[in-house]
N, CA and C atoms as an extended XYZ file, in Angstrom:
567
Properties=species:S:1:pos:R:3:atomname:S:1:resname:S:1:resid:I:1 pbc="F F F"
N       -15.458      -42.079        3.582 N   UNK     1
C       -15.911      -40.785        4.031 CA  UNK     1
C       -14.729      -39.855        4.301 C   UNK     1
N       -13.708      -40.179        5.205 N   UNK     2
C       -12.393      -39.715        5.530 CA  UNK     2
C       -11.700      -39.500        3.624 C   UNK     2
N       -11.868      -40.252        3.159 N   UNK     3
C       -11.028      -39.378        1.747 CA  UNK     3
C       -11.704      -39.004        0.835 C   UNK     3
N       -13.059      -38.733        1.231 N   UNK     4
C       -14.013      -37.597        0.141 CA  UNK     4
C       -13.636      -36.243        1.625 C   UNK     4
N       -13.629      -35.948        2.325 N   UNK     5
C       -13.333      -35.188        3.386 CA  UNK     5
C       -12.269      -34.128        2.790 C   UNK     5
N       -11.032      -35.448        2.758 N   UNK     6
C        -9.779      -34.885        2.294 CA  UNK     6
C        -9.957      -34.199        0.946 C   UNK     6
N       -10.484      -34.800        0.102 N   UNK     7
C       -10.366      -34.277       -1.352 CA  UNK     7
C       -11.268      -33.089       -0.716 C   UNK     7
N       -12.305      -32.847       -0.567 N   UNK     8
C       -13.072      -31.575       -0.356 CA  UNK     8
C       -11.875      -30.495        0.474 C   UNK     8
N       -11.688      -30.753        1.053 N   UNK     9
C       -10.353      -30.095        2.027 CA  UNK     9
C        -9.088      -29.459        1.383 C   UNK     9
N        -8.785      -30.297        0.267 N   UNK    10
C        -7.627      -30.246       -0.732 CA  UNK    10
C        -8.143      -29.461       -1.807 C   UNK    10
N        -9.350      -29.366       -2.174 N   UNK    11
C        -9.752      -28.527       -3.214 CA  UNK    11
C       -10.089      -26.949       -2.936 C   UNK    11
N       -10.676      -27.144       -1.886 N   UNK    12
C       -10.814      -25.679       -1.165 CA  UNK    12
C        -9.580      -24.680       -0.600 C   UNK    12
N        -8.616      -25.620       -0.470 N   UNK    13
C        -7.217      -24.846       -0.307 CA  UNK    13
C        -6.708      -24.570       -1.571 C   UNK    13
N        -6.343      -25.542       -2.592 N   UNK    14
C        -6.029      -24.659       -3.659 CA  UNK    14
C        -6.958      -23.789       -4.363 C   UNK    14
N        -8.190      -23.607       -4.090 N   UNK    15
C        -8.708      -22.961       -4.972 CA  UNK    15
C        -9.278      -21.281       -3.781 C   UNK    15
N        -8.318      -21.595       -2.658 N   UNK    16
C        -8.049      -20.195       -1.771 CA  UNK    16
C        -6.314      -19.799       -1.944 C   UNK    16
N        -5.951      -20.787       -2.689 N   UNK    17
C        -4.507      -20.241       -2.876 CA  UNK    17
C        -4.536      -19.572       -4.029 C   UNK    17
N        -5.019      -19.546       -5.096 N   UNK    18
C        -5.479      -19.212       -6.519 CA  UNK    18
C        -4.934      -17.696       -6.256 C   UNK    18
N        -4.682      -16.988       -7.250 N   UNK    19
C        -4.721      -15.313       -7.011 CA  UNK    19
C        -6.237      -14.954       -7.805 C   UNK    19
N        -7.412      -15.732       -7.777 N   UNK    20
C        -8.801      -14.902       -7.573 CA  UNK    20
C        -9.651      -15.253       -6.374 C   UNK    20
N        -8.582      -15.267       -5.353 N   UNK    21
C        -9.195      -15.353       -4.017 CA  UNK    21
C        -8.109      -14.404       -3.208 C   UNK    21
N        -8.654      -13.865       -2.166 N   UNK    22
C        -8.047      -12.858       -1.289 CA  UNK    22
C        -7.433      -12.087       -1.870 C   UNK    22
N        -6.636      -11.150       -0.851 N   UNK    23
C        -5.529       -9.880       -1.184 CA  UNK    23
C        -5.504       -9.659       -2.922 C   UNK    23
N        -5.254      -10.517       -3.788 N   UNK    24
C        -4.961      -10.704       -4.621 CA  UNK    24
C        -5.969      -10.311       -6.025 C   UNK    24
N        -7.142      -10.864       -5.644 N   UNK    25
C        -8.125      -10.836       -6.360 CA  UNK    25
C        -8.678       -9.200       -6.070 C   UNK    25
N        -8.141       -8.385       -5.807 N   UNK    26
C        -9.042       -7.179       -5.548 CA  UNK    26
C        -8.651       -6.853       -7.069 C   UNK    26
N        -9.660       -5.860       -7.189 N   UNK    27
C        -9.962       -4.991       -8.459 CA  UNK    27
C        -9.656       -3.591       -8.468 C   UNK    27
N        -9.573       -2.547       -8.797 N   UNK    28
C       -10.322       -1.466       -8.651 CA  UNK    28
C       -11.571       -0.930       -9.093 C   UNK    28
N       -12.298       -1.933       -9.761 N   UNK    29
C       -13.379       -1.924      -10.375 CA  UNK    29
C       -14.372       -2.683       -9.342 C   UNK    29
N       -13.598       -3.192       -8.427 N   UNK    30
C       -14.699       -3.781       -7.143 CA  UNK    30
C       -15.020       -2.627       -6.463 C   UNK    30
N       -14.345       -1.242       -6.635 N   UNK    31
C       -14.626       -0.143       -5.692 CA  UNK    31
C       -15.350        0.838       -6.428 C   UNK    31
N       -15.748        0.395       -7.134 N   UNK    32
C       -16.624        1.788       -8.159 CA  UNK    32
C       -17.479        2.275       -7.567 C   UNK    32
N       -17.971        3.791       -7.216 N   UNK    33
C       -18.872        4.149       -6.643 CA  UNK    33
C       -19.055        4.136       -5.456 C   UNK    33
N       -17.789        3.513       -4.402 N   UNK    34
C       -17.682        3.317       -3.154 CA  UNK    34
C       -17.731        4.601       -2.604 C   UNK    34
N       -17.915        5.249       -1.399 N   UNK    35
C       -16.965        6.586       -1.021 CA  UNK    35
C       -16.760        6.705        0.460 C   UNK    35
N       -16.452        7.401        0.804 N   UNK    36
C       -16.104        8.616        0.110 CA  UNK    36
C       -15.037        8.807       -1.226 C   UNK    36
N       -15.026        9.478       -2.366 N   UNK    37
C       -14.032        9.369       -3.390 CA  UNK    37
C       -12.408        9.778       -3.254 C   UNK    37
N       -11.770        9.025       -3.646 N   UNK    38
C       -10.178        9.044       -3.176 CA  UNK    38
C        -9.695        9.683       -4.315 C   UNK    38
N        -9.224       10.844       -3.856 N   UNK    39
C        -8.436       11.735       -5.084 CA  UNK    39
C        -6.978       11.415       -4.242 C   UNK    39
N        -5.932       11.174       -5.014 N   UNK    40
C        -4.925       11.534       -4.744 CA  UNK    40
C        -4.349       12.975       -4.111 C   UNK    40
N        -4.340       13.472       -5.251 N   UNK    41
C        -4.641       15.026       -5.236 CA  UNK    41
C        -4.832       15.390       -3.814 C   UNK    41
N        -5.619       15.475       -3.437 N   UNK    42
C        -6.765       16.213       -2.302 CA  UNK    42
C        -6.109       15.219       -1.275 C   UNK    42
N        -6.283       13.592       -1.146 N   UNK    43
C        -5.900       12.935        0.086 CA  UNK    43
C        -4.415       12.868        0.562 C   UNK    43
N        -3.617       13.067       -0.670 N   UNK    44
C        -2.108       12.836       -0.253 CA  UNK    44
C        -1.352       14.244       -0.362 C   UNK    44
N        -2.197       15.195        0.458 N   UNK    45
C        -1.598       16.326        0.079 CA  UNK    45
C        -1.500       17.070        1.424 C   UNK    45
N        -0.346       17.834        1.849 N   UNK    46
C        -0.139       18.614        2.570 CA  UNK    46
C         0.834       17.274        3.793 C   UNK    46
N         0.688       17.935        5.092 N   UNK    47
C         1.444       16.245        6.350 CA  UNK    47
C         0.586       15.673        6.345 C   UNK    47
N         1.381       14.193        7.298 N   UNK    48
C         0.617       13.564        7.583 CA  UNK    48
C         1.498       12.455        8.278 C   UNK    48
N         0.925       11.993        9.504 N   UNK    49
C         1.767       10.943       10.105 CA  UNK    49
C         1.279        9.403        9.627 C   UNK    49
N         1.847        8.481        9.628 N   UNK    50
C         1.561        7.122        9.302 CA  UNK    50
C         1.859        6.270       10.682 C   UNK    50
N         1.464        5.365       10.925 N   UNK    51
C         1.789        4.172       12.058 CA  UNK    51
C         1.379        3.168       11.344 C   UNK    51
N         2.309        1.889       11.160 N   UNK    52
C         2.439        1.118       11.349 CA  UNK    52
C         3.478       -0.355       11.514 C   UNK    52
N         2.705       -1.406       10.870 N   UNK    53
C         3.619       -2.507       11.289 CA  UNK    53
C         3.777       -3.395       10.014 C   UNK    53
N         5.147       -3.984        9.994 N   UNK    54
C         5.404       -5.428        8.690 CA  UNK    54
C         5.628       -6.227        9.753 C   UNK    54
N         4.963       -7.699        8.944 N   UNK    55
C         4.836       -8.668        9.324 CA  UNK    55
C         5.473       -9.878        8.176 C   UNK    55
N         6.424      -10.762        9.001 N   UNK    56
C         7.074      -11.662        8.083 CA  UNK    56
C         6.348      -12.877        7.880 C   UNK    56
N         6.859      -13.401        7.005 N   UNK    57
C         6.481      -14.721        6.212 CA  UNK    57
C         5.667      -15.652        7.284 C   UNK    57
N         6.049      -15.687        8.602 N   UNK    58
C         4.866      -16.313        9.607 CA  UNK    58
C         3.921      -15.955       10.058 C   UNK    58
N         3.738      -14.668        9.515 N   UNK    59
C         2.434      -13.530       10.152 CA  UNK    59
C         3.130      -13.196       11.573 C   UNK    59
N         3.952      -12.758       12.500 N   UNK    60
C         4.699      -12.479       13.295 CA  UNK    60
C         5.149      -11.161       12.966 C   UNK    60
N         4.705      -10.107       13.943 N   UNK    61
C         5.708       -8.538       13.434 CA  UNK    61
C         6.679       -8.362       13.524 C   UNK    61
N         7.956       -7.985       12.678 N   UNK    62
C         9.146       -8.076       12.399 CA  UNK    62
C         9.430       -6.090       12.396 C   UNK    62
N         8.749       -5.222       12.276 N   UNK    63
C         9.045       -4.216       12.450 CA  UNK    63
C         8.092       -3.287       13.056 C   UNK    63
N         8.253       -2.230       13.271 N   UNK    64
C         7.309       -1.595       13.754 CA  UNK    64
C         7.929        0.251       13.605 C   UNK    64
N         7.087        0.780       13.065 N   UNK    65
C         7.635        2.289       12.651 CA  UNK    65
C         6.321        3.412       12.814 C   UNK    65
N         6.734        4.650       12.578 N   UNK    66
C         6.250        6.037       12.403 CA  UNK    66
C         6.865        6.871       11.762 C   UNK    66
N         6.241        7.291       10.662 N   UNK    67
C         6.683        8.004        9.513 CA  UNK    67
C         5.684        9.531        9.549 C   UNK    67
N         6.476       10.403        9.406 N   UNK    68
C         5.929       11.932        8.583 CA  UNK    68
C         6.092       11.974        7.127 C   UNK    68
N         5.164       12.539        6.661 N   UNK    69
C         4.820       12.228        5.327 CA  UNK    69
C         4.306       13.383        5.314 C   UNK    69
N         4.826       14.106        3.498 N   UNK    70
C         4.573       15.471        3.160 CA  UNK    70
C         4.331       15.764        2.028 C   UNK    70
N         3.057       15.396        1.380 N   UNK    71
C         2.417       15.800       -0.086 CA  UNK    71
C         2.247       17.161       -0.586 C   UNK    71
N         2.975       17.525       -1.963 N   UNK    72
C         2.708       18.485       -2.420 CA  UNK    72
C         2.485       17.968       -3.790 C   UNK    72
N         1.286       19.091       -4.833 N   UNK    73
C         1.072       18.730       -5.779 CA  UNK    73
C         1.227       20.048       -6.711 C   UNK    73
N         1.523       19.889       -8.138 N   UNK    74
C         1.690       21.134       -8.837 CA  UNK    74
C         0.663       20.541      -10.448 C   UNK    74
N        -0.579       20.315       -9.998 N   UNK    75
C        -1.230       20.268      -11.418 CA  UNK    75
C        -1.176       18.495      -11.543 C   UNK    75
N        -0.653       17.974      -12.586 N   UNK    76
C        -0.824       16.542      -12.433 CA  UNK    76
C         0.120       15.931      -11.617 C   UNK    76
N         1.221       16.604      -10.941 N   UNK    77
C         2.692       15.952      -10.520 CA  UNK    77
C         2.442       16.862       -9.046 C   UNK    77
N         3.161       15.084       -8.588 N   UNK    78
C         3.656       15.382       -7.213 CA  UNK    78
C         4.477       14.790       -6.640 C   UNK    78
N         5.022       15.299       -5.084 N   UNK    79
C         5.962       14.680       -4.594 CA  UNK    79
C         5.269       14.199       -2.738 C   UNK    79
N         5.747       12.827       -2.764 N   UNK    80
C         4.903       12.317       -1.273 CA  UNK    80
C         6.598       11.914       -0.521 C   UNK    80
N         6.562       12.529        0.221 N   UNK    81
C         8.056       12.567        1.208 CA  UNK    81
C         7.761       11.634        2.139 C   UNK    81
N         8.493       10.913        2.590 N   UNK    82
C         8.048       10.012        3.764 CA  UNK    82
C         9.872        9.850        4.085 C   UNK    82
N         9.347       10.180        5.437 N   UNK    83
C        10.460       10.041        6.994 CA  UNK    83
C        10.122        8.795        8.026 C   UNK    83
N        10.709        7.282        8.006 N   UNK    84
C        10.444        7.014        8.865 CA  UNK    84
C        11.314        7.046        9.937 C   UNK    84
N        10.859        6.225       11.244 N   UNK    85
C        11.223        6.004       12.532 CA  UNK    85
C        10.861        4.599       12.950 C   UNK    85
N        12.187        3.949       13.064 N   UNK    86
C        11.728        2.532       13.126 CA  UNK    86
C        12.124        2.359       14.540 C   UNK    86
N        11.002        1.079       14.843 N   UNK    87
C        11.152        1.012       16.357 CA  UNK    87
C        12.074        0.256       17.003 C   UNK    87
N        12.910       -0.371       15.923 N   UNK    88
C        14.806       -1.010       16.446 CA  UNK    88
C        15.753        0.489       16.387 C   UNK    88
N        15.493        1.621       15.939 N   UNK    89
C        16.062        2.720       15.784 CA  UNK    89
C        16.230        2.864       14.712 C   UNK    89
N        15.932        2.333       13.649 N   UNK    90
C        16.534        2.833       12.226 CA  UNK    90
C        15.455        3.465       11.619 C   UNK    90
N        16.480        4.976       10.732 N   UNK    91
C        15.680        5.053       10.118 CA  UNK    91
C        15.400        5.284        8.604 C   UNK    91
N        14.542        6.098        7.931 N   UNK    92
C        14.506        5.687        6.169 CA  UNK    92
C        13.913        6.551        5.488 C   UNK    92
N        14.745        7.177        4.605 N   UNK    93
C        13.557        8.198        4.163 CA  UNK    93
C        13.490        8.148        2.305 C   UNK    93
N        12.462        8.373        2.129 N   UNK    94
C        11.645        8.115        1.011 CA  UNK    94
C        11.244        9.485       -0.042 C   UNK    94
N        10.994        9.502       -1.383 N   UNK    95
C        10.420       10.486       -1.692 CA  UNK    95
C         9.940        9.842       -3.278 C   UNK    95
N         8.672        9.878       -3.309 N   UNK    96
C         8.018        9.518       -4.398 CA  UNK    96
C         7.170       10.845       -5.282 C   UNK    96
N         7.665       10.029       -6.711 N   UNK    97
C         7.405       10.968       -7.228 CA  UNK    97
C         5.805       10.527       -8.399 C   UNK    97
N         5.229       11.265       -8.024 N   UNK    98
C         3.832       11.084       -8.897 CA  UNK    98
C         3.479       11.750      -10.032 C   UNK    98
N         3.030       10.740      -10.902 N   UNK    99
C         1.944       11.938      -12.246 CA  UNK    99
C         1.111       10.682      -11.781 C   UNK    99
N        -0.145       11.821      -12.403 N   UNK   100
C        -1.510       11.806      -12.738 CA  UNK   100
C        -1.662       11.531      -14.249 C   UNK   100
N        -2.605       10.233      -15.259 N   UNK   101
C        -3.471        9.994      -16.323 CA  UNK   101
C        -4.143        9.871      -16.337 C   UNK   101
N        -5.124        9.992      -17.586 N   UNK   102
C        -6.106        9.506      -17.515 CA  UNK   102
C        -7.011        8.339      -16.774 C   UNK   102
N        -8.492        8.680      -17.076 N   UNK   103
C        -9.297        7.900      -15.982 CA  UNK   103
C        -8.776        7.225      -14.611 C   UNK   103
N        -7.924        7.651      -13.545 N   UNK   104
C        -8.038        7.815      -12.674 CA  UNK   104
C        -6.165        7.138      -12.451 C   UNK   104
N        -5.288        6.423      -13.239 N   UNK   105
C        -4.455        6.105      -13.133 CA  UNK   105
C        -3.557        7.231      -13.046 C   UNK   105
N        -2.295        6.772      -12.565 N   UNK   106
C        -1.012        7.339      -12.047 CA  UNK   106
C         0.046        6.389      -12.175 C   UNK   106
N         1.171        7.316      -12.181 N   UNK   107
C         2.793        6.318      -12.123 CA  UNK   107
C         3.561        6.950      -11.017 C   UNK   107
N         4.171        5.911      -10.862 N   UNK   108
C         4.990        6.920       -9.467 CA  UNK   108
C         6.444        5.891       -9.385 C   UNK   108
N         7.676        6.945       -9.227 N   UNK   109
C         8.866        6.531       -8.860 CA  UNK   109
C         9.455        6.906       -7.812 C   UNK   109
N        10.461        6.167       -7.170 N   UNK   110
C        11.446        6.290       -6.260 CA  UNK   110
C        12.909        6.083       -6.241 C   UNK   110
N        13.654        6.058       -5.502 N   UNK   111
C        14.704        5.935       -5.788 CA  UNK   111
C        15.114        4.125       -5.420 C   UNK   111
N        14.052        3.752       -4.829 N   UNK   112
C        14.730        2.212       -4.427 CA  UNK   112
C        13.675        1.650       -5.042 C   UNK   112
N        12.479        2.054       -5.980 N   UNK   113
C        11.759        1.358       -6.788 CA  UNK   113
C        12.539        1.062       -8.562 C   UNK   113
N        12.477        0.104       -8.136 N   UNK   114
C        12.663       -0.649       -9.780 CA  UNK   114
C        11.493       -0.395      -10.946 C   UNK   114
N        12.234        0.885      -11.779 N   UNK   115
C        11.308        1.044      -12.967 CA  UNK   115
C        10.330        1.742      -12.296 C   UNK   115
N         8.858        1.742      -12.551 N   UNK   116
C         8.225        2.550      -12.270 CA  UNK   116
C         6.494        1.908      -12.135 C   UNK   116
N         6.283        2.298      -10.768 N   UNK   117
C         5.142        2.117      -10.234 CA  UNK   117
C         3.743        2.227      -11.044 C   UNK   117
N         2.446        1.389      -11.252 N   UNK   118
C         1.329        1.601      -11.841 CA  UNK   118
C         0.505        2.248      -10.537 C   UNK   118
N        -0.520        2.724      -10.819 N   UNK   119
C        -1.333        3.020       -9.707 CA  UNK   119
C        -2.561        3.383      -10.090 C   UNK   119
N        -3.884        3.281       -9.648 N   UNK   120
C        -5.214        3.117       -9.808 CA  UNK   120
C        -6.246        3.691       -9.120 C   UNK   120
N        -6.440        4.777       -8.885 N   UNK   121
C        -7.700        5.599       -7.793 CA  UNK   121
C        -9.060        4.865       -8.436 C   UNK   121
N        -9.791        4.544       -7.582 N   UNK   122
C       -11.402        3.987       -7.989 CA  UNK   122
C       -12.343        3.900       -6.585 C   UNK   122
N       -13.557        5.478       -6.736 N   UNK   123
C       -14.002        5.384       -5.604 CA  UNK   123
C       -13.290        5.248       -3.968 C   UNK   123
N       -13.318        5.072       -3.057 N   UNK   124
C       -12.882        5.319       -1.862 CA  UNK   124
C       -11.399        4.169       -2.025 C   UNK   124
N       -10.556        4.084       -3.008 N   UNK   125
C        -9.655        2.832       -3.005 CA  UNK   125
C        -8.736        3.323       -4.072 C   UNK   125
N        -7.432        3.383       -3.736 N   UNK   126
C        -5.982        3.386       -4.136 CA  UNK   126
C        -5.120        2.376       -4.388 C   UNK   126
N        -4.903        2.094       -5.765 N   UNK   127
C        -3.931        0.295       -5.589 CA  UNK   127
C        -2.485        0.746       -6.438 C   UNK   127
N        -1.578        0.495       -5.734 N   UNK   128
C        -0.547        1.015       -5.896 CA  UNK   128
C         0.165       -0.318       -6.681 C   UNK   128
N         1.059       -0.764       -7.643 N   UNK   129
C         2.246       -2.099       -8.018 CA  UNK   129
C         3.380       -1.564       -8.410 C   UNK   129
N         4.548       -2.347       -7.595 N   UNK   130
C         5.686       -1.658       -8.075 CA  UNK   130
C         6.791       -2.780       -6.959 C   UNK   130
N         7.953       -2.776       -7.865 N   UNK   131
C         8.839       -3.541       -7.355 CA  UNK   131
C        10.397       -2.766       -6.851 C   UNK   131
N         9.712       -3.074       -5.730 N   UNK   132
C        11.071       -2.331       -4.362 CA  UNK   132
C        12.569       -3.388       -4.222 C   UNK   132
N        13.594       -2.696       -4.326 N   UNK   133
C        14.653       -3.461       -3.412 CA  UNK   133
C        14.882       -2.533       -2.683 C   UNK   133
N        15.100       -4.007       -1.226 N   UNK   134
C        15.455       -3.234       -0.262 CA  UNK   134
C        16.652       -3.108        0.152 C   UNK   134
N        16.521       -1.954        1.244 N   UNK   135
C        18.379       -1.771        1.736 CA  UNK   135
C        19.308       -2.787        2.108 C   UNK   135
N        20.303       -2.759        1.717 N   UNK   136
C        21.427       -4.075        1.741 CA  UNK   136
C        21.235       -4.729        3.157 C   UNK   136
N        21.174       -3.672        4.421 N   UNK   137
C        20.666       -4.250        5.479 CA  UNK   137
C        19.295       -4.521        5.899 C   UNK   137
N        18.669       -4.787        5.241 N   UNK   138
C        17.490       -6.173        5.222 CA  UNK   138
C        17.531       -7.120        3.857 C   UNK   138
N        18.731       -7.581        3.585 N   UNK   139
C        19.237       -8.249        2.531 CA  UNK   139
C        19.110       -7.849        0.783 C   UNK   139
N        19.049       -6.679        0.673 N   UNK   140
C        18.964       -6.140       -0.777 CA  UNK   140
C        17.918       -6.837       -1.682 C   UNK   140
N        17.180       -7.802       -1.348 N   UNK   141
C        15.864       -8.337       -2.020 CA  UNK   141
C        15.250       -7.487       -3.025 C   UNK   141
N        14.542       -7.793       -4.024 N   UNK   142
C        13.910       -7.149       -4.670 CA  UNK   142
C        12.547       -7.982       -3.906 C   UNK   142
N        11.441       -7.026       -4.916 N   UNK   143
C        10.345       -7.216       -3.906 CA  UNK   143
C         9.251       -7.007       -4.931 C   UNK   143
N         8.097       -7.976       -5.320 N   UNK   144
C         6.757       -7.138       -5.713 CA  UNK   144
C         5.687       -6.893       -4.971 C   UNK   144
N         5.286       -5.691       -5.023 N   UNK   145
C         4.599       -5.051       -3.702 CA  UNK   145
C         2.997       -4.484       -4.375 C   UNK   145
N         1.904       -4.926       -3.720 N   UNK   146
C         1.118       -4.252       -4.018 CA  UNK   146
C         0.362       -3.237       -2.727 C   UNK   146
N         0.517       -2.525       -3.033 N   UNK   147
C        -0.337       -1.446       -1.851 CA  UNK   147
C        -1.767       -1.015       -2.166 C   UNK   147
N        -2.772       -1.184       -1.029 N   UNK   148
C        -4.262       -0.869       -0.983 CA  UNK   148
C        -4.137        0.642       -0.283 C   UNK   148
N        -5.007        1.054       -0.677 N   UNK   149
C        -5.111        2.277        0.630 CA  UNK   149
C        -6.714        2.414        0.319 C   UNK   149
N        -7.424        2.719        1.532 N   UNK   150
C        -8.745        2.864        1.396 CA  UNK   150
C        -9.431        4.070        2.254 C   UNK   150
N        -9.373        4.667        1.815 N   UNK   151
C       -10.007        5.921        2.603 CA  UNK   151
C       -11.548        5.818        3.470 C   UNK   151
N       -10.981        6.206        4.530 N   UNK   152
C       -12.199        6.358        5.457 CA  UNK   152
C       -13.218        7.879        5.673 C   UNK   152
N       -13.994        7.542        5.937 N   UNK   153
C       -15.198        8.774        6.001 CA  UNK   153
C       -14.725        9.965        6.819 C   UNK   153
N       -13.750        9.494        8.155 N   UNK   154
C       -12.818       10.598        8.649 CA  UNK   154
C       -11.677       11.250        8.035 C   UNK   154
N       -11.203       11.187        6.881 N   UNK   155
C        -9.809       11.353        6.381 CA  UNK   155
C        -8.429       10.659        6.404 C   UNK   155
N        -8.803        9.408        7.154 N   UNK   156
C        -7.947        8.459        7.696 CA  UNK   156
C        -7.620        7.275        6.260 C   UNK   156
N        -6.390        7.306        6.316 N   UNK   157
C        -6.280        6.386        5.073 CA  UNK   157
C        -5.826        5.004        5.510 C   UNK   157
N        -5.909        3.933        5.126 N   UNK   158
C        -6.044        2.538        5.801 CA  UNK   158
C        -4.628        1.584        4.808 C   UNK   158
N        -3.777        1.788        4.676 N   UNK   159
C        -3.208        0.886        4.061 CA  UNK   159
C        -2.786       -0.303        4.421 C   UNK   159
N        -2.950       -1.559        3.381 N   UNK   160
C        -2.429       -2.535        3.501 CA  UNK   160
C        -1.199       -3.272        2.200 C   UNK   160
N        -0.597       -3.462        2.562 N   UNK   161
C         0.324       -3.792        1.436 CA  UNK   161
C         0.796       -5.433        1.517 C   UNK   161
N         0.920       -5.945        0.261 N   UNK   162
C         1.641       -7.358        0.667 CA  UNK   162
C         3.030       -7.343       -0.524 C   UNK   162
N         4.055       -8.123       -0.458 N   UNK   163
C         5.603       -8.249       -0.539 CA  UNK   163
C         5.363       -9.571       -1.240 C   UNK   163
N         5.652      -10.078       -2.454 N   UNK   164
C         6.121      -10.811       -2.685 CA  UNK   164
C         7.560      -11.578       -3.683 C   UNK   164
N         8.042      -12.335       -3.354 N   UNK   165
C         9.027      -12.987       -4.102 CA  UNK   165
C         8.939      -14.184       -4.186 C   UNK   165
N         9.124      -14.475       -6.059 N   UNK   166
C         8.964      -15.345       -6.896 CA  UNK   166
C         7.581      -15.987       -6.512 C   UNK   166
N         6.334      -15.121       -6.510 N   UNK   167
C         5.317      -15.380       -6.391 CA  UNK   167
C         4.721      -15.450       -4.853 C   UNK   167
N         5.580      -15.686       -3.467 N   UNK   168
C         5.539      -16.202       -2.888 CA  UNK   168
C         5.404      -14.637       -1.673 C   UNK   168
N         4.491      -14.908       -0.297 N   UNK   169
C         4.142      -13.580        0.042 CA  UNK   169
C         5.526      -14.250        1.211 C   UNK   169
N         6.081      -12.869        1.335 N   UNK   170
C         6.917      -12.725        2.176 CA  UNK   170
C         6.828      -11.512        3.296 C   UNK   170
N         5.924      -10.787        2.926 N   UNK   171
C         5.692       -9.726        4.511 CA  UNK   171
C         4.579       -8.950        3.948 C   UNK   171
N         4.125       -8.497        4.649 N   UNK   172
C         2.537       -7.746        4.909 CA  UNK   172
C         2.874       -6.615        5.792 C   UNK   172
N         2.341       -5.442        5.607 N   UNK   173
C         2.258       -4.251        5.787 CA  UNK   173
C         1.260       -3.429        6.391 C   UNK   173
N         0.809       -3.158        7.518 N   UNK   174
C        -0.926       -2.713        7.481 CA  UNK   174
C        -0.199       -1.459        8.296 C   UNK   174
N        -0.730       -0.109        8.136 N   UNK   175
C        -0.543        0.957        8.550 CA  UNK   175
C        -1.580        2.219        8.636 C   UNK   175
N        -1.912        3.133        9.446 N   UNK   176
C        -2.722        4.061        9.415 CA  UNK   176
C        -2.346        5.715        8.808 C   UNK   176
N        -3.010        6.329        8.109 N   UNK   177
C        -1.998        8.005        7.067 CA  UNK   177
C        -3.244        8.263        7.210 C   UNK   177
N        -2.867        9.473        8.481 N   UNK   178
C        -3.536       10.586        8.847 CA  UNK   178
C        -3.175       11.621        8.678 C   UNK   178
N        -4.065       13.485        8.246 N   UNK   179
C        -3.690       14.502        8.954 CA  UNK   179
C        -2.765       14.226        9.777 C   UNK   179
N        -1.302       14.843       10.315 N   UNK   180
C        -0.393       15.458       11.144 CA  UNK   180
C        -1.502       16.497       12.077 C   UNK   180
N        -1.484       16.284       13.225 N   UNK   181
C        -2.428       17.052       14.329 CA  UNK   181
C        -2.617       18.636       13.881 C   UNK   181
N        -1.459       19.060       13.572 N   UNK   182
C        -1.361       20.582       13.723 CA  UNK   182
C        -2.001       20.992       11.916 C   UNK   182
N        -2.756       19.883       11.227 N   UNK   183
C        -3.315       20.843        9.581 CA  UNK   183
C        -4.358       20.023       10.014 C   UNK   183
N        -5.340       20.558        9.046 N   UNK   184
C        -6.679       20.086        8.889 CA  UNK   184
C        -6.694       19.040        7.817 C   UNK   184
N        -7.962       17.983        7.853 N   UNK   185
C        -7.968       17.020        6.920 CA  UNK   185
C        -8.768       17.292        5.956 C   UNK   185
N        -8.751       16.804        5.048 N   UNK   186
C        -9.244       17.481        3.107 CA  UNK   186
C       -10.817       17.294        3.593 C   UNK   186
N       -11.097       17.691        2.885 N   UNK   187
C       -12.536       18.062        2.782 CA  UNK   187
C       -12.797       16.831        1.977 C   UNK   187
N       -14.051       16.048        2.203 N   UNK   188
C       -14.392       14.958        1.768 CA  UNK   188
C       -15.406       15.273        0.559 C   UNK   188
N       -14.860       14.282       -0.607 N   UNK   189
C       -15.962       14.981       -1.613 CA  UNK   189
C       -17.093       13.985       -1.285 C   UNK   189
């Protein structure tokens, strides 16, 4: 009984380690028709403050920040500025650059992204892939990163991101991208 237990036990873990289970297995085709609808465009446009936290390889928070963030768009291209404020004092600033393609995809670069980002709007859900190295002082790592963002019915955008190297998850990301107090939030289609 004890090693039909185990085998049942042993099968259910690898087949939750699989990448068509969790984080991993999302689609953007699992969000079709969800909404409210996530335009880039419209959600990542104008300020906006972010809060949150990375978490290392033990699930333990290893950082903690607040970023201003400043979308402008000119037709299919844009630029998303991000300022953070990290809560050891450091800080980091960012500026990504976006186009817009067909059926709902996008590419986007940076200056510490390697090559160039895919990205996917579908219904209330944003999936961002792209491989980051980081600053020499958090060991110059390269990184493959996928970012969720899921828009909420308030204008509140929900991201979660996970980090991995050589397959293997090494930090997690969950953060909140709101309106900045002083603008109004997009009008929900």
């Amino acid at each position: 009984m004890k090693l039909l237990l185990g085998i049942t036990v042993l099968v259910l873990l690898l087949l939750l380690w699989r990448p068509g289970f969790g984080f991993r297995a999302q689609r953007p085709s699992d969000y079709t028709g969800t909404g409210p609808a996530f335009d880039i465009r419209t959600h990542l446009n104008g300020r906006f403050i972010s809060e949150g936290m990375i978490y290392g390889p033990t699930g333990r928070v290893v950082s903690r920040f607040v970023a201003e963030m400043n979308g402008t768009w000119d037709g299919t291209r844009g630029t998303l500025s991000e300022d953070f404020s990290y809560a050891g004092g450091g800080t980091q600033a960012r500026q990504w650059n976006l186009e817009i393609h067909e059926n709902g995809s996008f590419t986007a670069t940076a200056e510490d992204i390697i090559g160039t980002g895919t990205g996917q709007h579908e219904g209330a859900t944003v999936r961002l892939q792209y491989r980051i190295r980081l600053p020499k002082d958090a060991g110059g790592h390269v990184l493959d990163v996928t970012d969720w963002m899921y828009l909420m019915e308030n204008g509140t955008i929900m991201n979660r991101s996970e980090m991995r190297k050589f397959g293997i998850k090494v930090a997690e990301l969950v953060a909140t991208i709101r309106p900045a107090p002083d603008t109004d939030a997009p009008e929900q289609s």
